[in-house]
N, C-alpha and C positions, 0 to 999 in steps of 0.2 A: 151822944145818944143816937142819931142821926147814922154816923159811921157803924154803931154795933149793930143797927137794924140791916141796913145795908149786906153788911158781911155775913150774917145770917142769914136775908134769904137768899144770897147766891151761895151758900151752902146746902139751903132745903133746894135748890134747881139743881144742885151735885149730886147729890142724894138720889135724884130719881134714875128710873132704869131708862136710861138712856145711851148710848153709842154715838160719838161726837166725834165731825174728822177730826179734832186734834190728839185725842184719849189713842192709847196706843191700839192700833188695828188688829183683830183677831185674824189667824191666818187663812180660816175659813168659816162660813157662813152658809146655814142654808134659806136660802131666798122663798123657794118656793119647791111645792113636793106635787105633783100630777100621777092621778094613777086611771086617765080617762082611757089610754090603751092597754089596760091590764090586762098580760101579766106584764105588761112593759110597765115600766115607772120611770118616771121621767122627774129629775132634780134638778133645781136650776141652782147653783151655789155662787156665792162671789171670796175671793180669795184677797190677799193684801198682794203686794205686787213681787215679781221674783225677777228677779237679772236673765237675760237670755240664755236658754238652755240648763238652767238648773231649776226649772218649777218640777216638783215632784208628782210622782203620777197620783191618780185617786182609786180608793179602796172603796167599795160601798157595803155593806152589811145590812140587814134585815132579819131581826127577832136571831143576833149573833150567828147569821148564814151568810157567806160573802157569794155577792148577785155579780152575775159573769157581766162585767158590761161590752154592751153593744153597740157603743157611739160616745164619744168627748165632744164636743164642741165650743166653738168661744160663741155668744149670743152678745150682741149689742142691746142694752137694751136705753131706751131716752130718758135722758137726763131731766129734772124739771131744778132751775136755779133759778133765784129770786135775789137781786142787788137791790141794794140800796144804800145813794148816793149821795155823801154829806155837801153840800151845794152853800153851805154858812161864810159868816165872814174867816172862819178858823182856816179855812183854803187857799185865802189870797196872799196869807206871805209868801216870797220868794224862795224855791228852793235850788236846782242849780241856775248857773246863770243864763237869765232870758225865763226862764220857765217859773213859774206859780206852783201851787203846790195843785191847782186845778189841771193846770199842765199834765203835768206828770200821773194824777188821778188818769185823765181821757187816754194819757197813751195805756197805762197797766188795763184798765176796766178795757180796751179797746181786744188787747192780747187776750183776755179772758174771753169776749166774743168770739175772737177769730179762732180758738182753740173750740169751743162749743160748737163753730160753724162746723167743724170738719166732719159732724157726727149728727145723726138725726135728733139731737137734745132739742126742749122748749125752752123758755127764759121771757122771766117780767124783769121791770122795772121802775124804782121808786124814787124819787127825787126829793132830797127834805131841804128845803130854805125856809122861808119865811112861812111857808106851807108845805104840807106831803100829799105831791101827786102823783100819781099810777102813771108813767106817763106808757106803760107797756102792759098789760097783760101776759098773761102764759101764751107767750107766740113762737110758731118754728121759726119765723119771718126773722133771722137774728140780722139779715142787715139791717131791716128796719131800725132796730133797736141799734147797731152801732152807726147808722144815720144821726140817730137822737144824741149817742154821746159825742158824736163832733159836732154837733150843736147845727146840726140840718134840718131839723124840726119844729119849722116857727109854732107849733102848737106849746110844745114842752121844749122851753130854751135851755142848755144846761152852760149858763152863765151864773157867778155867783150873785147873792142879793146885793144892789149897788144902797151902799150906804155914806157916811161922812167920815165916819171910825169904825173902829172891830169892834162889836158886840157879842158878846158870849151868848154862843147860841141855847136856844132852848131845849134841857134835856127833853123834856116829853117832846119835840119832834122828833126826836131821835127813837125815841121808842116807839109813840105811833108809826114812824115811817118801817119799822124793824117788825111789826105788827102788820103792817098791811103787805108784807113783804112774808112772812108767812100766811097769809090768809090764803094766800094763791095756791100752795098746794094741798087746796081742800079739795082741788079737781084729781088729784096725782092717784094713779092706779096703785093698789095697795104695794104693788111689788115695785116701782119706779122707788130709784134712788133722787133723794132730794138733798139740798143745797142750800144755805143763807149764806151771802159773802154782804161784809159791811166794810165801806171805803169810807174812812172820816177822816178828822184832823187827828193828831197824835197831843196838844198842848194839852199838857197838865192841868191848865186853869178848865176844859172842857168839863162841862158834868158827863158823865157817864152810867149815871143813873139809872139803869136798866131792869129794874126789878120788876116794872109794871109790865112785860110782853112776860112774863113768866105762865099766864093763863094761856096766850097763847102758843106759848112752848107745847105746854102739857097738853093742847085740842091739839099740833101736830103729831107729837109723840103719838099720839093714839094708834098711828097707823103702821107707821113705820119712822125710823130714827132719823134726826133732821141734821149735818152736815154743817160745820158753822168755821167761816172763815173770818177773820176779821185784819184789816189791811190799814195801818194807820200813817197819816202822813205829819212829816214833821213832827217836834218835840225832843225832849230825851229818851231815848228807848228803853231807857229801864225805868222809869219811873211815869213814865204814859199811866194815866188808870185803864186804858184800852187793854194794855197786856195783863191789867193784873186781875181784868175783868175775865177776859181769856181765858188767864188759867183757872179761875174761877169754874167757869160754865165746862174747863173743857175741850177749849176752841181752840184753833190755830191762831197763832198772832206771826203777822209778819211786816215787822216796821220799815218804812223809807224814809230815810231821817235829809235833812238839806242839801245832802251830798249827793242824792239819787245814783250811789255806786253803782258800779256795776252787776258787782255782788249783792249788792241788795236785788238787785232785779234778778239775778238767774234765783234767788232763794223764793222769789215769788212765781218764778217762773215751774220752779219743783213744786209748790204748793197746788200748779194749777194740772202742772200732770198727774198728782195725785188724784184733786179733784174731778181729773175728768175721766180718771179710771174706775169711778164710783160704778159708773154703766158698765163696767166689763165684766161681764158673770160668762158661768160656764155652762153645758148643761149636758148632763150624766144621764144616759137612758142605760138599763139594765135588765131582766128578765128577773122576775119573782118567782121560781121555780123553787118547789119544798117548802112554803112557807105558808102554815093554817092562815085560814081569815080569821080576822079579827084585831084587834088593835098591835101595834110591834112597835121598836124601834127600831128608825131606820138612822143608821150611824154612815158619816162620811169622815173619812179617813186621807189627811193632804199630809204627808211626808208627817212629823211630829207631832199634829196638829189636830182636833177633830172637831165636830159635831154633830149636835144627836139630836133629833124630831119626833114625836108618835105620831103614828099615821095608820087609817083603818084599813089594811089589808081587805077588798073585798071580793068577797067567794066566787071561785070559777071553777066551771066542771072541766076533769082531766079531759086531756086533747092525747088521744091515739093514733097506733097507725099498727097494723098487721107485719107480722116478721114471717118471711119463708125463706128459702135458697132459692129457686124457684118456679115462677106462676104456674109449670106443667106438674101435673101434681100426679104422680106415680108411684105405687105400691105404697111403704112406710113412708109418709111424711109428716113432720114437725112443723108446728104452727107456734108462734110466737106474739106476743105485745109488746111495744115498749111506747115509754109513755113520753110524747113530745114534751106535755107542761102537765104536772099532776101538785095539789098543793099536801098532800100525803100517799098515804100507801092504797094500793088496788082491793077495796074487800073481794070484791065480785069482778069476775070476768069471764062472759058467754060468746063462745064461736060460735057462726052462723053461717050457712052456705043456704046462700039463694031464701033467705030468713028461716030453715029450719036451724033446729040447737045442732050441735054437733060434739059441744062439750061444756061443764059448766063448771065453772071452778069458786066454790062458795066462800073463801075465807082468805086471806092473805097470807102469803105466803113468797119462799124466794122465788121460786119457778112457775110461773103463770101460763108456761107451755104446755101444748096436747102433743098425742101423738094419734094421725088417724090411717086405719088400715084402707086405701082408695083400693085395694086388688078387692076387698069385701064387695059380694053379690049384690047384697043388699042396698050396697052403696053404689055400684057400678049403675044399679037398676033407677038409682033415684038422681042420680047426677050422670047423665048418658056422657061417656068418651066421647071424644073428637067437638064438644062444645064450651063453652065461655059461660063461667058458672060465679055468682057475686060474694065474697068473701067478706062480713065487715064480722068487729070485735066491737059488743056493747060491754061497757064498765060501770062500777059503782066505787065511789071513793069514800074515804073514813067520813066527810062532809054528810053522805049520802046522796050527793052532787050524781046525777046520772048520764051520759054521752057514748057517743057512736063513732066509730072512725070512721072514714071516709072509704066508701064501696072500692073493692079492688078485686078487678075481673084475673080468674085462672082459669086453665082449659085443663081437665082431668084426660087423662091417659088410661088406655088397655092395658090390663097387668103385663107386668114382661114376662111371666111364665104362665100364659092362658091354657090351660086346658084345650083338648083337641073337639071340635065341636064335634055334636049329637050323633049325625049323619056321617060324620068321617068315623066315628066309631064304630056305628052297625056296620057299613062298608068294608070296614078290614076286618070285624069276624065271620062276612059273608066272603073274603077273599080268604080267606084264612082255610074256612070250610072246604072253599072249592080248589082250594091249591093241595089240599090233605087226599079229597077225593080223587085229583090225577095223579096223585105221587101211589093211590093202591093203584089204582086202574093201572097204571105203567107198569107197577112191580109184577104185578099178577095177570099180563100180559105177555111179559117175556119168556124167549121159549130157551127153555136150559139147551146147553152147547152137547149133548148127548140126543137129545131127541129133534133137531133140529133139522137134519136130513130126511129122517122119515116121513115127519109133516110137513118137507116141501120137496116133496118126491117129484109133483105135479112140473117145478119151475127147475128140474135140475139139466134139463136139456137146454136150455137158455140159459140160465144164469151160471154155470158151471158142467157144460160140455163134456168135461175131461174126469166127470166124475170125481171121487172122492170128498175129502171133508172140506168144507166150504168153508175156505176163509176168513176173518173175520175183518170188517170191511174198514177202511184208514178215513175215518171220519172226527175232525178235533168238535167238540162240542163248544159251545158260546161259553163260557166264562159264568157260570149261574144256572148251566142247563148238562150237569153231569148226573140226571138220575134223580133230584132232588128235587124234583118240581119247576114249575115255569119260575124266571128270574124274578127276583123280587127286587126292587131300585133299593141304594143305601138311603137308609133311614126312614125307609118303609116297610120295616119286619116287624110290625106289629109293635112297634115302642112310641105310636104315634108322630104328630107332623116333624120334620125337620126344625130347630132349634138354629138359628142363625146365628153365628159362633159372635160371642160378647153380649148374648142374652142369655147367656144358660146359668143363672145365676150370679155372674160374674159382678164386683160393686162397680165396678166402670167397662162402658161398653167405650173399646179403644180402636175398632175396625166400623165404619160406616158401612152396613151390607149392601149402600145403593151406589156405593164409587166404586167404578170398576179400575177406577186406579189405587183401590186401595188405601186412601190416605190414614194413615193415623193421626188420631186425636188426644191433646194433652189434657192434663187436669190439675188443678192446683186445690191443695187448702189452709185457709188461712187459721192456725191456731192461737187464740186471744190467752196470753199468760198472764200479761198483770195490769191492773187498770179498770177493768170492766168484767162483769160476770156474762160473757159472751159464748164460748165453749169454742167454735169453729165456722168458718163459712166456707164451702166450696164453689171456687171458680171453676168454668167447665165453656167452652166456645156456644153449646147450646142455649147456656142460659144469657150468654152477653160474653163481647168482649171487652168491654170498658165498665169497670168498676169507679163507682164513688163511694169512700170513704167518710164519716164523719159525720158529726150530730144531724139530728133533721131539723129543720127551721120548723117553728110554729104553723099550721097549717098547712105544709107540705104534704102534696100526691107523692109518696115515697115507691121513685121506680123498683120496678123487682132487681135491678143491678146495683140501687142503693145498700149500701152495706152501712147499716146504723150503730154507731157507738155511743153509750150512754156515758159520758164524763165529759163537764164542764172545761176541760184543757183542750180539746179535741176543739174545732171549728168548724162550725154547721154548715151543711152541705157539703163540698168536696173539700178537707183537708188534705185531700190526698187520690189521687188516681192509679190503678192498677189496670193495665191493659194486656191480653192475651193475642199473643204474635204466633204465624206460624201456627196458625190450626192447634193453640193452647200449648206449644211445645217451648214457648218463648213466655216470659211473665216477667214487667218491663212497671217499676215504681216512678211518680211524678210526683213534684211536691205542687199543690195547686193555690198555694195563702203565703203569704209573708209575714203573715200576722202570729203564724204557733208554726215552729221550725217539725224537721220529720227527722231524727236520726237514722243510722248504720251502726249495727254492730249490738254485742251484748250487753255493753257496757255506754252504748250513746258516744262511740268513738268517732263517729263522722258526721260531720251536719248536711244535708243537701241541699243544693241550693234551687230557689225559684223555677220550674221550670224545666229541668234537666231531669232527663230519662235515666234510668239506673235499672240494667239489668240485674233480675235478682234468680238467686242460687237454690236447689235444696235446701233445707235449715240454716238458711239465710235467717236474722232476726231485722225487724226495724222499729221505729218508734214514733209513735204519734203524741209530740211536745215531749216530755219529758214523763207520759202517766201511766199510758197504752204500749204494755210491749205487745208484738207478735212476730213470729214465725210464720214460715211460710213453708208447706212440704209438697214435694214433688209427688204425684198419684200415678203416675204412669205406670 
């Protein structure tokens, strides 16, 4: 009767939801889920153990969105293990020669300290003989405690009880001492991995009676799953009730039978790197980008293997940042958003210069761009050229979440084709008038070649002595001065000021009017084909010669030479540098991450490597990871 009870309730202790080291290990777990830097999320997981070089990477998902992660790490984190040390007459037979079965206990329980020392772990200790005393607490202090087990601690001796004969120990010490050996981690932080290892005798005649710590099982369960090694010395190894207890609960059983083999040891000695792997978790930080608040699953994904948590996604207003080519902002320019971290779509999005509106855009949509005319009077009048005027873009998200991007100064420009001022106009139709008046005056002056003698009858004795018809006199006129009125300079005939050749309309001005050596100027643009809904950016030496490529990090001041691309494959901040050589006539590609490669070619036929400059061609194509093509075209 006795036996059926027994085996029942170490069936109802099987039964509960538990996770025992010996039960076979899931390949991944998640520990613990942090979302205090949100939109970061922070996952701490523990994995079962992989051979060198073949653990598999991690996937992380959120409400079935996979979250780009931003850091792996291995974390230690302390171990809390609690022993408890059978000290009965069941220990004093001999097992190899010279050594006791106590013997061989102090060396294993010794290795199991020395392996915990190497690592910030705690660790009690409990000692059952005649009595069960604490002889340790939850302490870092682990030499202390393997002081105690070579028996340097006249407080707690770990010598067996000295009796006349073997006496079969008491199960209930056994259980109390197994009981006050979980009570210790009633202190253990919810997330610390815990421990029970029980070192006893292995004879069959032992009670093994264990039913009564069953309530204390269930008050440690509470928190987190409790770890149960059990190590038994001497006996038969298959018929020990220690193992059949084991399999029972769950636990690891790892016998050392008289022989203290060798192989018995290195098998205790895998149990113990298992156990101290308990503390090796990992931890997954990722970006929650696209994903509403409110409750989700978050799924981690190790090679075959998974696991899945709900967790409350909570609400943050989109983070912006303003799109131009750039900050000088001349005749037709294009204004853009892109949203560093948005957890849905844009309803609202208002451009603001210097906090008037400038545009509003009420409803979602793909294109969240303006276009504003700055040659506009109106606009000239209210944003004065040649000054530093504050650009920001306010948003509303589907949340109703509302936020501001971060102020970014541009300096507005003179149109390039300015009307001639007020004053130079009167001017040339008062030159106009008065050039029209000397051109009668001259005509209707001159004296026709027939009457010419007679009305200068007076000068004909001086000027033509020898009488007759007076010559006509070998005089070249100036170049602008044959009869047509005073000279008038090129590009001053009344068609208003001179036009500086590469401002008369032209889309790129390729001559500098203030270098007298003429330099020409190059210009590139980069055409975005597949990967992102970008259209084009033009590099130009005015606006920069160093381009950054690549996502914007979260709260980034995004330079006006940063070129933003919205796709997860891409790498935030510079995945990539474009650099203009040779006054723009040279356009020179760097790959700047090791982390997301940059191909060559249509087809991704050449990878570049770390570092190395690559000049690039006319319709040149390359490639940002495998997502983002572009082209590249010469503007010259």
């Amino acid at each position: 009767m006795a036996r059926t009870l027994f085996i029942g309730a170490l069936l109802a202790v099987l039964l509960l939801p538990m996770r025992l080291f010996g039960q076979e290990q899931r390949p991944v777990t998640i520990v613990a889920v942090s979302t205090d830097a949100f939109p970061i999320i922070t996952t701490t997981v523990h994995t079962a153990l992989a051979s060198a070089g073949d653990a598999p990477a991690f996937t992380l998902t959120l409400a079935d969105k996979e979250l780009p992660l931003t850091a792996s790490a291995p974390v230690q984190v302390p171990m809390m293990v609690s022993v408890v040390a059978d000290l009965s007459d069941g220990m004093r037979p001999a097992m190899s020669p010279g050594l006791t079965r106590l013997d061989v206990m102090q060396q294993r329980l010794s290795e199991l300290v020395w392996r915990l020392q190497a690592e910030p772990n705690v660790m009690s200790l409990v000692l059952v003989g005649d009595t069960v005393e604490l002889a340790h607490q939850q302490t870092s202090d682990l030499g202390g405690v393997d002081n105690t087990v070579a028996n340097g601690n006249p407080a707690f001796p770990f010598t067996l009880v000295v009796r006349d004969q073997l006496v079969e120990p008491s199960g209930g010490l056994l259980q109390e001492g197994l009981a006050r050996g979980l009570a210790q981690f009633d202190s253990a932080e919810p997330t610390q991995p815990r421990a029970l290892v029980l070192f006893a005798s292995g004879d069959s005649w032992q009670s093994t009676d264990l039913l009564t710590i069953q309530p204390a099982l269930e008050a440690a369960r509470r928190e987190r799953p409790v770890e149960l090694l059990i190590v038994g010395f001497g006996g038969d190894s298959t018929t020990t009730p220690l193992r059949a207890a084991a399999a029972q609960m769950g636990a690891t059983y790892i016998h050392q039978d008289d022989s203290a083999s060798a192989e018995q040891k290195e098998a205790l000695n895998a149990a113990y790197a298992t156990l101290t792997a308990l503390g090796h978790y990992t931890q997954l930080s990722a970006v929650a980008d696209g994903v509403p608040a409110g409750m989700a699953t978050l799924q981690v994904v190790y090679g075959d293997a998974s696991a899945e948590q709900e967790i409350d996604v909570p609400a943050l207003a989109p983070q912006v940042v303003p799109l131009f080519v750039t900050d000088h902002f001349q005749d037709s320019v294009r204004i853009g958003v892109a949203p560093v971290f948005a957890q849905g779509a844009l309803n609202t999005v208002t451009y603001l210069l210097d906090g008037r509106s400038l545009s509003v855009i009420g409803q979602p949509q793909d294109d969240l761009s303006i276009v504003i005319n700055t040659a506009d009077e109106t606009f000239q009048q209210q944003y004065p050229p040649g000054q530093q005027h504050e650009l920001v873009v306010a948003v509303t998200d589907a949340q109703g979440l509302e936020s501001r991007s971060k102020p970014v100064l541009i300096t507005v420009l003179s149109p390039s084709h300015s009307p001639p001022p007020r004053g130079l106009i009167v001017g040339g139709v008062v030159a106009a008038i008065f050039a029209g008046m000397l051109f009668w005056w001259y005509k209707t002056t001159q004296i026709p070649s027939g009457n010419r003698q007679s009305r200068g009858e007076d000068h004909a004795d001086t000027e033509n002595p020898g009488g007759g018809q007076r010559p006509e006199p070998d005089v070249t006129r100036p170049q602008g001065d044959r009869g047509d009125g005073p000279t008038v300079p090129q590009g001053d005939r009344g068609d208003g000021p001179t036009v500086p050749q590469g401002n008369r309309g032209d889309k790129e001005q390729t001559t500098d009017p203030s270098n007298s050596n003429n330099t020409t100027y190059g210009a590139w643009e980069l055409e975005f084909l597949e990967g992102v809904e970008h259209g084009s950016e033009l590099l130009t030496p005015t606006r920069g010669t160093r381009y950054e490529i690549g996502r914007v990090f979260i709260g980034q001041q995004m330079a006006p030479t940063h070129i933003a691309v919205a796709n997860n494959q891409v790498s935030r901040g510079g995945h990539a540098i474009l650099t203009l050589k040779a006054n723009g006539n040279k356009l020179l590609l760097k790959v700047n991450t090791a982390k997301n490669p940059v191909y060559l070619g249509e087809n991704q036929e050449r990878e570049l490597a770390v570092n190395d400059e690559e000049p690039l061609s006319h319709g040149d194509i390359f490639w940002l990871s495998n997502a983002v093509k572009i082209r590249v075209v010469c503007k010259r």
